[in-house]
C-alpha positions as CSV (number, residue, x, y, z in Angstrom):
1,X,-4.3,16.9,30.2
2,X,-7.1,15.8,32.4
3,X,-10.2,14.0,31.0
4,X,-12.5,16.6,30.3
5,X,-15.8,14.4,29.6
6,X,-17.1,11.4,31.6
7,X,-20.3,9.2,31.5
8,X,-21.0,8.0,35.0
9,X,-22.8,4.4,34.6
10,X,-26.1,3.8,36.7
11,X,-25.4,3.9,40.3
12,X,-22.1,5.2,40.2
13,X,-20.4,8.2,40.8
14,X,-17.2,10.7,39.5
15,X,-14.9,13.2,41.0
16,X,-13.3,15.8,39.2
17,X,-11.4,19.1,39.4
18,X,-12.9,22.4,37.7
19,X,-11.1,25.2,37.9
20,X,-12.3,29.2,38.7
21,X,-14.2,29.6,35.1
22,X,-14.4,26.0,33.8
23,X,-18.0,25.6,32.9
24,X,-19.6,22.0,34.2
25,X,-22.1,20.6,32.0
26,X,-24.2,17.5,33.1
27,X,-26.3,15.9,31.1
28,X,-29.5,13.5,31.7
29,X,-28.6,11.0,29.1
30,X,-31.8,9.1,29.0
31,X,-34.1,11.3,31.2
32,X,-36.0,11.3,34.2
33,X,-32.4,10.5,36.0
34,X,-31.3,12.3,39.4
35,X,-27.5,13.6,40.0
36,X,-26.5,13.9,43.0
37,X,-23.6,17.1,43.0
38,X,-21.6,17.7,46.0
39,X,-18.6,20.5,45.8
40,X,-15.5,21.5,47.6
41,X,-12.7,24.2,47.7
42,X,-10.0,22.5,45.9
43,X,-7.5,24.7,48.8
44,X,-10.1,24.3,51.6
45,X,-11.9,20.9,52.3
46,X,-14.0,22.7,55.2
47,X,-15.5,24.6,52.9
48,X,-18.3,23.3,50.6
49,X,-21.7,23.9,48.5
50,X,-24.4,24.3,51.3
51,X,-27.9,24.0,50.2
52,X,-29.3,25.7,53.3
53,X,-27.3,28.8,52.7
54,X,-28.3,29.0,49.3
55,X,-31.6,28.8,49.8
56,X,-31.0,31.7,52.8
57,X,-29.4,33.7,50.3
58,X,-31.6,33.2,47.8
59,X,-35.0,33.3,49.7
60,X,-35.6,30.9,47.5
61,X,-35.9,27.1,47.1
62,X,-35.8,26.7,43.5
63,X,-32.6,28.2,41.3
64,X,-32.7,30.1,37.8
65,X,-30.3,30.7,34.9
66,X,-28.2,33.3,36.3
67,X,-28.2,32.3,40.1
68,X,-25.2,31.9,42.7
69,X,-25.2,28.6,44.5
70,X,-23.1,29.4,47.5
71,X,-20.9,27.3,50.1
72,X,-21.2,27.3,53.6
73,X,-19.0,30.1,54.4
74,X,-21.4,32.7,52.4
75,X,-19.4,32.7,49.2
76,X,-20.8,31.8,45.8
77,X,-18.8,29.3,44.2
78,X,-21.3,28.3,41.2
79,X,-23.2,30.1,38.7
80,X,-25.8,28.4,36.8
81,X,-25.5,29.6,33.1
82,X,-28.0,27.2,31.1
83,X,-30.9,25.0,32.5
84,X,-33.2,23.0,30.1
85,X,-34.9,21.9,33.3
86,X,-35.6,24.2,35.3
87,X,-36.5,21.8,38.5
88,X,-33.8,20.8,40.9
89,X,-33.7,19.7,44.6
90,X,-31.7,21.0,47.9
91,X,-33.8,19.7,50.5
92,X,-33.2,16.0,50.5
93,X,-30.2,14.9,51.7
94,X,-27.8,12.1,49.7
95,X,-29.7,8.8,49.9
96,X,-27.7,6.4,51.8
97,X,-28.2,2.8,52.8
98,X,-29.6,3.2,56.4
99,X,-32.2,4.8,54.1
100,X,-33.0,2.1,51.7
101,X,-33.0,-0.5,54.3
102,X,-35.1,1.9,56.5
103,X,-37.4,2.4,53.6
104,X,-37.2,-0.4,51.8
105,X,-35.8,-3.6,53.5
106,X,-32.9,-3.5,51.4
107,X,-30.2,-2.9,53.9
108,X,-27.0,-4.0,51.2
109,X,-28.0,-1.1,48.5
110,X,-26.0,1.4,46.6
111,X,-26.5,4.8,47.4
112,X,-25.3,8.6,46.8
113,X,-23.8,8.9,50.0
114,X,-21.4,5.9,49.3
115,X,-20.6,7.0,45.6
116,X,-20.0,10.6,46.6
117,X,-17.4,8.9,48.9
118,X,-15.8,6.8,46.8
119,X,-15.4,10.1,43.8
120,X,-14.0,12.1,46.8
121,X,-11.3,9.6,48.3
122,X,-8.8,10.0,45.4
123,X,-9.0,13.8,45.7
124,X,-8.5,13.4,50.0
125,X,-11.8,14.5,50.8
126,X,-13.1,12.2,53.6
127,X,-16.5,10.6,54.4
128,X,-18.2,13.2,56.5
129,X,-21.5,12.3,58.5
130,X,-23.4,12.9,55.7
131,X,-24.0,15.1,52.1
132,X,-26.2,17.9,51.8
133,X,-25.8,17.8,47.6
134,X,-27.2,19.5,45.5
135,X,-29.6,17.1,43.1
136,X,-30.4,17.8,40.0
137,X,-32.9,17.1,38.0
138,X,-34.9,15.6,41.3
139,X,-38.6,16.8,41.0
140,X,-39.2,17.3,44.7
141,X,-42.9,18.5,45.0
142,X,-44.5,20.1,48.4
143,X,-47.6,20.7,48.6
144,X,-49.5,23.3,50.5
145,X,-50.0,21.4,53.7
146,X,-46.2,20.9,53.7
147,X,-46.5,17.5,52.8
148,X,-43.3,16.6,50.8
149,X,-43.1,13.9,47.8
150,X,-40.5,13.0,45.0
151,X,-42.0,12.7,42.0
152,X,-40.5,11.5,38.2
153,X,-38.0,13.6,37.3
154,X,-39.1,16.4,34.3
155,X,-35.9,15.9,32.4
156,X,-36.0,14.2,29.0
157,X,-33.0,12.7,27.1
158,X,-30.8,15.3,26.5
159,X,-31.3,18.0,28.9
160,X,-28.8,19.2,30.6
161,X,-27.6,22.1,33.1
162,X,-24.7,24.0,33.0
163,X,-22.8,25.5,36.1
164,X,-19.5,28.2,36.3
165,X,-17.1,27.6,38.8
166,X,-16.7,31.1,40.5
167,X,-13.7,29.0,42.9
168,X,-11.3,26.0,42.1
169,X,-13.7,23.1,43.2
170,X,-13.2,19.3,43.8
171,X,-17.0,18.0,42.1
172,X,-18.2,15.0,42.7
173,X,-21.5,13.7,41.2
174,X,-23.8,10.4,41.6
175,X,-26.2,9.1,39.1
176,X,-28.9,8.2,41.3
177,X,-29.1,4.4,42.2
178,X,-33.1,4.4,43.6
179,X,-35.2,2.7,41.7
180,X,-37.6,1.8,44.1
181,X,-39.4,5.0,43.8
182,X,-40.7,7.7,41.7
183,X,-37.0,9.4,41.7
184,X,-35.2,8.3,39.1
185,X,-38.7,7.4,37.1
186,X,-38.2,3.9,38.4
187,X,-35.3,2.8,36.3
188,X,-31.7,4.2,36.8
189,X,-29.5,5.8,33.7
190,X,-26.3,7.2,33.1
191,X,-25.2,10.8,33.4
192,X,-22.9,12.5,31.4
193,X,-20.4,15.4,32.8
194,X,-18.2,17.4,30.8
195,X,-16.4,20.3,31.2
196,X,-17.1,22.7,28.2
């Protein structure tokens, strides 16, 4: 039987199988800690969980209890069914390390895009160009002159959201390794995944 529970260490990442039905709970262990969640057909690797066409479907940039998020072929394939949060992110893109060293002179950092990879490989998934995840618990703020910012996340220790695979997916899921900002609250935690 597969492992049905993991704890992903700061700055590292997980892939898993969940299967049509399988509920996917992920958990802020410590709070204030971003997870970055990428997903693809377990049968089709060219489809995947497209944050741009959710949002187009949804006329809507921020998701609910009871929402579709769908892939980029116009299917749903997950339902959120809990949120203690409430405040997720689609527009920012996995943070890689052309950004950190762009942003931050630290051109040898960890990143999403590299830990997404790494919990994709064993499942034959490869690198593409970049991920367009899904990242929860980021508290991405824009204000009414359009001006984006990321601010601490609003999850506390505990909190947790729960998602229903509609399709048999291939997850993969980064704790978020930037500390150098407001993102992760500064500091970066585990995060737990279980299917339940």
């Amino acid at each position: 039987m597969n492992e049905q529970k993991w704890r992903i260490p700061a700055n590292e990442g997980v892939g898993l199988r969940l299967e049509r039905g399988q509920i996917l709970r992920v958990t802020d262990v410590e709070g204030e800690q971003v997870a970055d969640l990428v997903a693809f057909l377990a049968d089709d690797r060219s489809e995947r969980l497209d944050p741009g066409v959710t949002m187009d479907v949804l006329h809507a940039m921020k998701v609910k209890v009871g929402d579709m998020l769908y892939s980029n072929k116009y299917r749903p394939i997950l339902t959120i069914i809990a949120d203690k949060v409430g405040q997720h992110d689609f527009i920012n893109s996995a943070c890689r390390p052309e950004m950190y060293e762009f942003s931050y002179d630290k051109p040898k950092h960890a990143s999403c895009y590299d830990n997404l990879n790494q919990a994709l490989a064993p499942y034959g998934i490869p690198a593409p160009d970049q991920h367009y995840s899904f990242n929860l618990f980021m508290n991405t703020v824009i204000d009414p002159s359009g001006q984006i910012s990321v601010e601490r996340p609003l999850s506390k220790a505990g909190d947790y959201i729960e998602l229903r695979a509609e399709l048999d997916l291939i997850i993969a899921i980064s704790a978020c390794p930037c500390s150098e900002s407001a993102c992760n609250g500064f500091i970066c935690t585990p995060i737990e995944a279980e299917i339940v």
